[in-house]
C-alpha positions in Angstrom: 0.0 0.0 0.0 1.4 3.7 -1.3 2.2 5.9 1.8 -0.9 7.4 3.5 -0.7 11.5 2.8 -0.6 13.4 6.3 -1.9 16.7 5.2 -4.2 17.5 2.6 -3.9 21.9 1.2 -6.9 23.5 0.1 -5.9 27.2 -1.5 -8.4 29.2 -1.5 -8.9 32.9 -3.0 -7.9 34.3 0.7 -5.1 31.7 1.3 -4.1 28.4 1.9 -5.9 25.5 4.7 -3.9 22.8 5.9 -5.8 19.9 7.1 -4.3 17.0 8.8 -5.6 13.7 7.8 -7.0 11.1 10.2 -6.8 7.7 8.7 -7.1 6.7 11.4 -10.5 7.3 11.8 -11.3 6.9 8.2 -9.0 4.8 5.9 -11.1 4.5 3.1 -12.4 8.1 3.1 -9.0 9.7 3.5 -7.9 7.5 0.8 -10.6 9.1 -1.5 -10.1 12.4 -0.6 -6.6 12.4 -1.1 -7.0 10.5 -4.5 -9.7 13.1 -5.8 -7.9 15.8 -4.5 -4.3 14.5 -6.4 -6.5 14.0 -9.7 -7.3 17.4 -9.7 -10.7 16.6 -8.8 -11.7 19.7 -6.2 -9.7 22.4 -8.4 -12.3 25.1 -9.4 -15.0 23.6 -7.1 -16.9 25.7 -5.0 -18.0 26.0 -1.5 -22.1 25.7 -2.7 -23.2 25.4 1.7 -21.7 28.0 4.1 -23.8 28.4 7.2 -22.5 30.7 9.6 -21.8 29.1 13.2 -22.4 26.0 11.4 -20.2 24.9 8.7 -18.8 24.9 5.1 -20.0 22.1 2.8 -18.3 21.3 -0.9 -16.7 19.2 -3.2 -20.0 18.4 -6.0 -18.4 19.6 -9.4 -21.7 21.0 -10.1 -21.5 22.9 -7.3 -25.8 22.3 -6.5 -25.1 19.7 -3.6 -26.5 17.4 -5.2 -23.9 15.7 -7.4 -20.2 13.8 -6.4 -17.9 11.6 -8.0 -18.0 8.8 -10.6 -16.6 7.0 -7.6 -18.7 4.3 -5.6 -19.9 5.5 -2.5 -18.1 4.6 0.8 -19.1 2.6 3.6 -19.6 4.8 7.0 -16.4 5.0 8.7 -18.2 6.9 12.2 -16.3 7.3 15.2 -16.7 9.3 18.3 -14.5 12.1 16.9 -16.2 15.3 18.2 -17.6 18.0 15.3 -15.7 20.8 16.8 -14.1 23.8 14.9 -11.9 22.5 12.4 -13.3 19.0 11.9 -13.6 17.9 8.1 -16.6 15.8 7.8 -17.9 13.7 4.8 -21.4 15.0 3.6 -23.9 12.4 2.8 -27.4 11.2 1.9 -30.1 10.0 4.7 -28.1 6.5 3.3 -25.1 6.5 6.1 -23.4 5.0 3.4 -23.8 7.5 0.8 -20.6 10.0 1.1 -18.7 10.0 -2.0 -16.7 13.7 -2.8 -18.3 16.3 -0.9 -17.4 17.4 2.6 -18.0 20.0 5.1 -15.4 21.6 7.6 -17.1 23.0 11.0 -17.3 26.3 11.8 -17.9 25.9 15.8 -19.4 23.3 18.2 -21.6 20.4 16.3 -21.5 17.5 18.2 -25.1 16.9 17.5 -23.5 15.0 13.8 -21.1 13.1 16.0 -21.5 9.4 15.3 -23.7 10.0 12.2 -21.0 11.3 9.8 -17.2 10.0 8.5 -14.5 12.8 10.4 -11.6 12.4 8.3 -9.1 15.3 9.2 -8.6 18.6 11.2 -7.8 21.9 10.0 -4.4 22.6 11.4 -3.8 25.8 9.3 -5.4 28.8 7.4 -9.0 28.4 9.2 -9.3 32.3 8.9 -9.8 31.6 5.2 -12.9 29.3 5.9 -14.6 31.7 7.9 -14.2 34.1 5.3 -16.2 32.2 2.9 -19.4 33.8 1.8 -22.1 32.2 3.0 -25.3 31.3 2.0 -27.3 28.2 0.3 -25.9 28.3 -2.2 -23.6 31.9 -1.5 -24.4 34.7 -4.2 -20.8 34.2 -5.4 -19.4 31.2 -3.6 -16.0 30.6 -2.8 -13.7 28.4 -4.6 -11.5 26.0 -4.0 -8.5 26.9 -6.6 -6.3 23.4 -6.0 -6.4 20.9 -3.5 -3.6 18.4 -3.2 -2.8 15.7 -0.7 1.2 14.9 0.2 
């Protein structure tokens, strides 16, 4: 098996967000993320869910929130990893085992998702440039995620 990638960057118009990866608590999911995210898969997609207090949701090329991958879905990988600020999340379908490409990263305290969704990282860098997403659903002019690559 290749080396697991440890940090996954997501540059943003404002900056650059370093997020540590937990494979750990998510094997398969960090796998995808950081195999999307090396095929170029995120570049130009945008941020379509930004709830203040809440959280940031992207990662559908169509940017409607209702799209993903050509992927299969993954099996839930849950754990008791708390939803606190920083925590990247995989977004799903009522199906637990829907998630496929899109993701959210939490703004503040959301513990009410914890054992429901996949955590597969922490942001360890750059979370100024989350909050400073615009927000809405979906944002006037959303946010973009300009490359994302996993080393």
């Amino acid at each position: 098996m290749p080396d697991t990638p440890e940090t996954l960057t997501l540059t943003l118009e404002g900056g650059d967000v370093a997020i540590t990866l937990r494979p750990d608590l998510a094997p398969k999911h960090v796998e995808r993320i950081a195999e999307l995210a090396n095929e170029g898969f995120y570049d130009g997609v945008v941020f379509h869910r930004v709830i203040a207090g809440f959280m940031a949701q992207g990662g559908d090329p169509t940017g409607t929130g209702s799209s993903g991958s050509k992927k299969p879905n993954l099996p839930a990988e849950f754990s008791k990893e708390p939803h606190v600020r920083g925590v990247a999340s995989m977004a799903r379908t009522n199906d637990p085992n829907s998630a496929n490409s899109q993701f959210f990263i939490v703004f503040d305290d959301a513990r009410f998702l914890d054992g429901q969704y996949t955590v597969w990282g922490q942001v360890t860098g750059g979370m100024e440039h989350v909050d400073a997403l615009p927000e809405g659903e979906p944002p006037r002019s959303p946010g973009k995620i300009l490359k994302a690559r996993a080393a």
